[in-house]
C-alpha positions in Angstrom: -17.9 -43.5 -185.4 -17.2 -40.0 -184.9 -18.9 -37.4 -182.7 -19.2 -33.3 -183.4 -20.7 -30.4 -181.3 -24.0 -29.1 -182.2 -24.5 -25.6 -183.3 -28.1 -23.8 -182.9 -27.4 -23.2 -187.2 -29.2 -25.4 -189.3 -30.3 -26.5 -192.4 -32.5 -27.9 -194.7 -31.1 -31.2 -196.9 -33.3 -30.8 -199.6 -32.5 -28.1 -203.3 -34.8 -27.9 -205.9 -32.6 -29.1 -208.5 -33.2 -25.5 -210.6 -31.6 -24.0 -207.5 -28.3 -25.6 -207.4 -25.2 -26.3 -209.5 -22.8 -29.8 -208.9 -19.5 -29.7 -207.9 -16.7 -32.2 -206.5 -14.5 -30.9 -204.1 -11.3 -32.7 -203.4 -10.9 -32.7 -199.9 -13.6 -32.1 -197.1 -12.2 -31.7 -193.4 -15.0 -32.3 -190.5 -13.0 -32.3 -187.4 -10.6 -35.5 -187.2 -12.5 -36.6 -190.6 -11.7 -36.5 -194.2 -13.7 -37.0 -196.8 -12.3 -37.1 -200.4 -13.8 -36.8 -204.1 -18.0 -35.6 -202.2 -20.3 -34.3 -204.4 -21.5 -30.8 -203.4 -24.4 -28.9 -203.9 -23.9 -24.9 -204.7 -27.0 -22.7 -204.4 -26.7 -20.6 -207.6 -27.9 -18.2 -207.0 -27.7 -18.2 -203.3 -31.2 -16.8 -201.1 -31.5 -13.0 -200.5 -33.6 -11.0 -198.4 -34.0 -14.2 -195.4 -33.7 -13.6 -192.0 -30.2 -15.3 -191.4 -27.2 -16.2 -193.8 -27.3 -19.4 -195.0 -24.5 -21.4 -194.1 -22.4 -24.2 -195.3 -24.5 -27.7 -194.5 -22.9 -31.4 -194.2 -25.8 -34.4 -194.4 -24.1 -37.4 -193.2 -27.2 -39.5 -194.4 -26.3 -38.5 -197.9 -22.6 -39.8 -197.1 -24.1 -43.1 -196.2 -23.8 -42.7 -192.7 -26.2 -43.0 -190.1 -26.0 -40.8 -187.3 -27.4 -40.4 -183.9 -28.2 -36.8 -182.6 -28.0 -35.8 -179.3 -30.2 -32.6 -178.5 -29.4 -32.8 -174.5 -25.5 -32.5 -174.4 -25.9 -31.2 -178.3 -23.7 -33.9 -180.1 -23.6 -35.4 -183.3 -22.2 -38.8 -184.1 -22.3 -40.5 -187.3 -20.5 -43.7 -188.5 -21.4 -46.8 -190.8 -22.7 -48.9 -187.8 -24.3 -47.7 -184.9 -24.7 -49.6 -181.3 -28.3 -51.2 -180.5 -28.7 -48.2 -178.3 -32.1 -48.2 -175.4 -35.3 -46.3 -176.9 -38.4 -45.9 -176.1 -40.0 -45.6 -180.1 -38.6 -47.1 -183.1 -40.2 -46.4 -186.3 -39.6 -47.9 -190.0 -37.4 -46.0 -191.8 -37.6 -45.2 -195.7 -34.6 -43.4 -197.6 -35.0 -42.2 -200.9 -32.8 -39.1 -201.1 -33.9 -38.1 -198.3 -34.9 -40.2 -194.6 -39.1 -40.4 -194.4 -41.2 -42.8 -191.4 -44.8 -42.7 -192.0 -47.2 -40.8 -190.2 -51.2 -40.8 -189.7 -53.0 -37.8 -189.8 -56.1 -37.2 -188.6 -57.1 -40.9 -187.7 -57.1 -42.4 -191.2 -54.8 -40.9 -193.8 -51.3 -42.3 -194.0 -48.5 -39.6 -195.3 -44.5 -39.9 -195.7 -42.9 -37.5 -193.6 -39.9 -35.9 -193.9 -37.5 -36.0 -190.6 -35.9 -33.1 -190.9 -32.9 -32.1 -188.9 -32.4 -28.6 -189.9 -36.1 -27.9 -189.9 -38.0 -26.2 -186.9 -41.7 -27.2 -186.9 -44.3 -29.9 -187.6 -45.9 -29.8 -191.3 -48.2 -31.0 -193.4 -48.0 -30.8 -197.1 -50.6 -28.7 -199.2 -51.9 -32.0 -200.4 -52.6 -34.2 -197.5 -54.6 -30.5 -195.9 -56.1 -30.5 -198.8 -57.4 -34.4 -198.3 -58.2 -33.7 -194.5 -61.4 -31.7 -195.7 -61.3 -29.3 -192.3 -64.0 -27.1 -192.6 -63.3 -23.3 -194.0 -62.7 -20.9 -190.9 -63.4 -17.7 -193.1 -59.4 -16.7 -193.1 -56.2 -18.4 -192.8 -53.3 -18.1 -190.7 -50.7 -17.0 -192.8 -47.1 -17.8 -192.1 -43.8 -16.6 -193.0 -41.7 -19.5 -193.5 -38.4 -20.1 -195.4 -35.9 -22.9 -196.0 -33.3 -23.7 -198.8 -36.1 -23.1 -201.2 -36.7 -19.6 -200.4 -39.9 -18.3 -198.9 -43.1 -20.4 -199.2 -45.8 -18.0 -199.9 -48.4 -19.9 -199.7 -47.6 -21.2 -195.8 -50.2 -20.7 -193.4 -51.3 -22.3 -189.9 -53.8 -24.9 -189.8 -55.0 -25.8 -185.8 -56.7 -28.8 -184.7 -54.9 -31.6 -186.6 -54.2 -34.8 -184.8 -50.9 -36.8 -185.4 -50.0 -40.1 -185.0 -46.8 -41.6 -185.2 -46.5 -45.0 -183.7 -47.6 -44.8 -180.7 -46.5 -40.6 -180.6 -49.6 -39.1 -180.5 -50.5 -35.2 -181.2 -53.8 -34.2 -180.5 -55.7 -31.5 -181.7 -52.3 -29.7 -182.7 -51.6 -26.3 -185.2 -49.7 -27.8 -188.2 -47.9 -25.9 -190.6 -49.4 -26.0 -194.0 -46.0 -26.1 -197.0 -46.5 -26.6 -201.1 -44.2 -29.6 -201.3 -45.0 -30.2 -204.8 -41.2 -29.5 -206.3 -39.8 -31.9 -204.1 -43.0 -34.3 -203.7 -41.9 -34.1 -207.9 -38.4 -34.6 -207.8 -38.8 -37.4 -205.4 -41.2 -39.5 -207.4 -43.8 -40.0 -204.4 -46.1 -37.7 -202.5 -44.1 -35.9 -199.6 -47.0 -35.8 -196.4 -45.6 -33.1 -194.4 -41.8 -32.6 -192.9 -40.8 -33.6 -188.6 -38.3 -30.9 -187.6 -37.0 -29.9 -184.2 -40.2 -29.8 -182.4 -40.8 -33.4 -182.8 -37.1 -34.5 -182.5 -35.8 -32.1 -179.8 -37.5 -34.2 -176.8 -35.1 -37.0 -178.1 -31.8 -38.5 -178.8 -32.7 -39.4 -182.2 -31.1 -41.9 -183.7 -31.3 -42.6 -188.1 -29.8 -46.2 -188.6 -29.5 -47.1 -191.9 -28.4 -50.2 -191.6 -31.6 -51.2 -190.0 -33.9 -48.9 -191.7 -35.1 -47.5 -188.8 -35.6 -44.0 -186.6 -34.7 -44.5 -182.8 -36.3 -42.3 -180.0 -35.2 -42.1 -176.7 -36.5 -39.9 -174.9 -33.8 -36.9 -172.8 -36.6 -34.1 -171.6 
């Protein structure tokens, strides 16, 4: 295994495929590591007009590695085979592409979410908001709200959702409404909503793929 500081820059792992170009680059140094002959995604052409410059972005998941993130003494570590570390929730863990657990929303409908390590908030796909049936308020909450995609204009805040994952319970909390159609598309099943740094931050979050599942253990 191998272990790397955390910077506060992140990023998102998923590119619309019309976004991006492939490309193998022979060598890629990460610290003490070196990885030879990866396949790389280039944004072409790259975002304009967002708040901060994208940076490069390194998914060890999509290396095959599974990694365990620190967010308390902000370190990554990643390697092919992780210890049986202490937690206190372990969830099933689905990767297709990208790493999804299931989620319940709103007491009865099951969704795939996203656990997104470059991602900031809790969300809920255009979809599964518009399954919940919440009454109309008269006006939404719009939201500015970007990732590798570009801006999403069609974000906006929806309050009073409930959450449950495992035993992880949100009650009465203001999702994030996205339109994850493209990737929802591109994945082949319906994308629920995406877990970001809200969720995780509390935890040291560990994504074993060798045993399919998300540890938390919680550092707040």
């Amino acid at each position: 295994m191998i272990g790397f500081p955390l910077t506060n820059q992140s990023f998102s792992e998923y590119v619309p495929s019309e976004l991006s170009t492939g490309a193998n680059t022979a060598t890629v140094p990460v610290g003490t590591l070196k990885l030879r002959n990866v396949p790389c995604l280039i944004k072409n052409p790259p975002l304009r007009d967002i708040p901060v410059k994208e940076t490069e972005g390194l998914s060890p998941i999509a290396l095959g590695y599974s990694m365990v993130i620190d967010y308390k003494t902000h370190k990554l570590t990643f390697g092919k085979h992780l210890p049986d570390e202490p937690k206190d929730f372990e969830l099933p863990l689905r990767l297709h592409r990208l790493a999804t657990v299931r989620g319940t929303v709103d007491g009865s409908h099951q969704a795939n979410f996203v656990v997104d390590t470059g991602g900031e908030v809790i969300s809920i796909s255009s979809a599964t908001a518009t399954s919940l049936q919440h009454p109309e308020t008269g006006r939404r909450i719009a939201l500015k709200v970007y990732g590798t995609s570009g801006w999403d204009p069609d974000a906006f805040l929806m309050p009073g959702v409930d959450l449950l994952f495992d035993t992880i319970s949100y009650k009465n909390f203001p999702v994030v409404v996205l339109n994850l159609n493209a990737p929802s598309a591109l994945l082949g099943f319906q994308l629920g909503g995406i877990v970001g740094h809200k969720f995780l931050s509390k935890y040291r979050v560990g994504i074993d793929l060798e045993r399919s599942v998300l540890r938390l253990k919680n550092v707040s």
